[in-house]
Structures are given as C-alpha cells and as structure tokens.
C-alpha positions in Angstrom: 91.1 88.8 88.7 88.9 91.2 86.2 88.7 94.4 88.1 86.4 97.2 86.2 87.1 100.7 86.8 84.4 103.4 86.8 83.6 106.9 88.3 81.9 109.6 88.3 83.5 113.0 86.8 83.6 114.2 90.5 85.5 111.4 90.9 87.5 111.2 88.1 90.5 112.2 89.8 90.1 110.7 93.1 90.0 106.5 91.2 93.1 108.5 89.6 95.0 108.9 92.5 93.3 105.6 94.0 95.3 103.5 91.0 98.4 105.7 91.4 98.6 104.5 94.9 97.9 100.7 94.2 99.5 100.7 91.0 101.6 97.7 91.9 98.4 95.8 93.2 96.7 96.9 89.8 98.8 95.6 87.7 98.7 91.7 88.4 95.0 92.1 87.1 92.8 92.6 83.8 91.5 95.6 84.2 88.7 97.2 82.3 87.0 100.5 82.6 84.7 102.8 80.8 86.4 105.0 78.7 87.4 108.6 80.1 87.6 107.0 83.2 90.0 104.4 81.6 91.7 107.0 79.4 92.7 109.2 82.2 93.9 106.2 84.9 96.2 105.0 82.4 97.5 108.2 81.2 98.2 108.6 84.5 99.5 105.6 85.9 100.7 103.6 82.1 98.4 100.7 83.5 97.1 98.1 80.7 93.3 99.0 80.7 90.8 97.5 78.4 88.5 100.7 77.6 84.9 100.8 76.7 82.9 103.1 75.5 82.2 106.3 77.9 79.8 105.8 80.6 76.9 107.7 78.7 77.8 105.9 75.3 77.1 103.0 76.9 80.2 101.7 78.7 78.3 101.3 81.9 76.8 98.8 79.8 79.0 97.5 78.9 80.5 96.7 82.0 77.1 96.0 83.3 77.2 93.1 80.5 80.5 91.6 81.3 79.0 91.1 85.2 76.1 89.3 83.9 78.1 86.8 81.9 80.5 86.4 85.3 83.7 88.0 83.6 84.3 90.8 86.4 85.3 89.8 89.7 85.8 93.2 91.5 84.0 96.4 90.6 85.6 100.4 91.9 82.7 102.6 90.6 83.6 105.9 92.4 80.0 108.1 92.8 79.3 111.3 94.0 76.2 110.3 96.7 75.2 114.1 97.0 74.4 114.7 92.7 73.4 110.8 91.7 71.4 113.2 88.4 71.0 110.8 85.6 73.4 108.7 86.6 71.5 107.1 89.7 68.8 104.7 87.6 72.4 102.8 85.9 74.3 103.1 89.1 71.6 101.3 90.7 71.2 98.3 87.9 75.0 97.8 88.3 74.7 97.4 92.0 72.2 95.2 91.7 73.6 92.8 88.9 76.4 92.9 91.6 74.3 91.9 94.3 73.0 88.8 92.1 76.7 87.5 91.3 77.8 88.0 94.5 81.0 90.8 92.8 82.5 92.8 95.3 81.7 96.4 95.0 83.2 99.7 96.4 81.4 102.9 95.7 83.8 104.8 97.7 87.3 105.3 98.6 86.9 103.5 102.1 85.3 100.6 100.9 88.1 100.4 98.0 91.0 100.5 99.8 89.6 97.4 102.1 88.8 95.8 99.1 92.1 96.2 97.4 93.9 95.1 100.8 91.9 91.7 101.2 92.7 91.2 96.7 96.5 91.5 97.8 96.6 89.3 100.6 94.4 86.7 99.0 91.4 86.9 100.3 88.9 87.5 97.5 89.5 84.3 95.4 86.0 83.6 96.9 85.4 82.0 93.5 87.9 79.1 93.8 85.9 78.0 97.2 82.7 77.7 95.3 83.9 76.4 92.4 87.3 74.2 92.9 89.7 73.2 90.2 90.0 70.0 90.8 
C-alpha cells in the first residue's frame, strides 16, 4: 500500500515515535511524506520515504495530488485540534479529497494505531474487493 505521512510540528515527534513503534509494519509499504515530517521519521527510524516538499512549500499538495489521481491508499496526518492556525483551510481539502476516494485517514494517534492494526492483518485491501484482478 501507499501510506503518506504528515503532521503537524506539535506532532512531529509523536508520527516519530508512532513509525518507531510500527517500523516493521512500515516498511512492507511505499511510504511518502511531506518533507520535515519525512526527514525526521527516517532519520529516526532509516525507513525508505519518498519526501516532498514541506507542508507550507506545498507538500500538502502534493500529497493532496497523489489522492486525487488514487496513488495513496492510507493517510497518518497527525494535527494539533486545539491551534488548526493556517493550517485548518489545507487540512480540511485533504480530508475531504479523502472522503471522495474513500482513503482511510487518521488524524490522531488512536485512530492510527487501529488503522495500522487492520493494514497488518489484512484488512484494508478494500481496493481488491471493488476492483478484482481477475
């Protein structure tokens, strides 16, 4: 699957310590992220990570572009709810884009950890019911 990695700089170091911990998960899948956010998970973990540009370059963007043309399959976009600032208006078109291709989405830690439970046991090759390859 084509996972995308984002967060917040609150955040920063809790999708960190999120990709530590499911390193071994993490690393049967493409993984792209914007860049600090890339940058410092593989630093940190030595996790192949395509990198974009940083989230207010335009890497949100970017990723936001890759979702429209159906090349992510799972998005961890770690937000701070209690200082959305500037950030809220993009967060907002990325959930939404999300919402119209049916991508999984975890804003938080909670919501990641289910989502990265049901990706190891199978459960989110939702893709392959809709679409067979027969």
């Amino acid at each position: 699957m084509n996972i995308a990695l984002m967060a917040h700089d609150s955040k920063k170091e809790l999708m960190t310590q999120f990709c530590i911990a499911y390193c071994g998960i993490l690393s049967h899948h493409s993984l792209c992220a914007t860049g600090t956010t890339g940058k410092i998970v593989a630093e940190a973990t030595g996790l192949q990570i395509q990198r974009f540009l940083s989230g207010p370059q335009g890497g949100d963007q970017q990723i936001a572009s890759r979702i429209a043309c159906n090349e992510i399959d799972l998005l961890l976009m770690f937000r701070n709810p209690t200082d959305p600032g500037p950030n809220e208006p993009k967060d907002n078109t990325l959930l939404r884009l999300c919402d119209v291709h049916n991508i999984p989405v975890a804003t938080n830690i909670a919501t990641a950890e289910a989502l990265i439970h049901a990706l190891d046991r199978g459960d989110l090759d939702w893709r392959d019911i809709i679409n067979p390859k027969d």
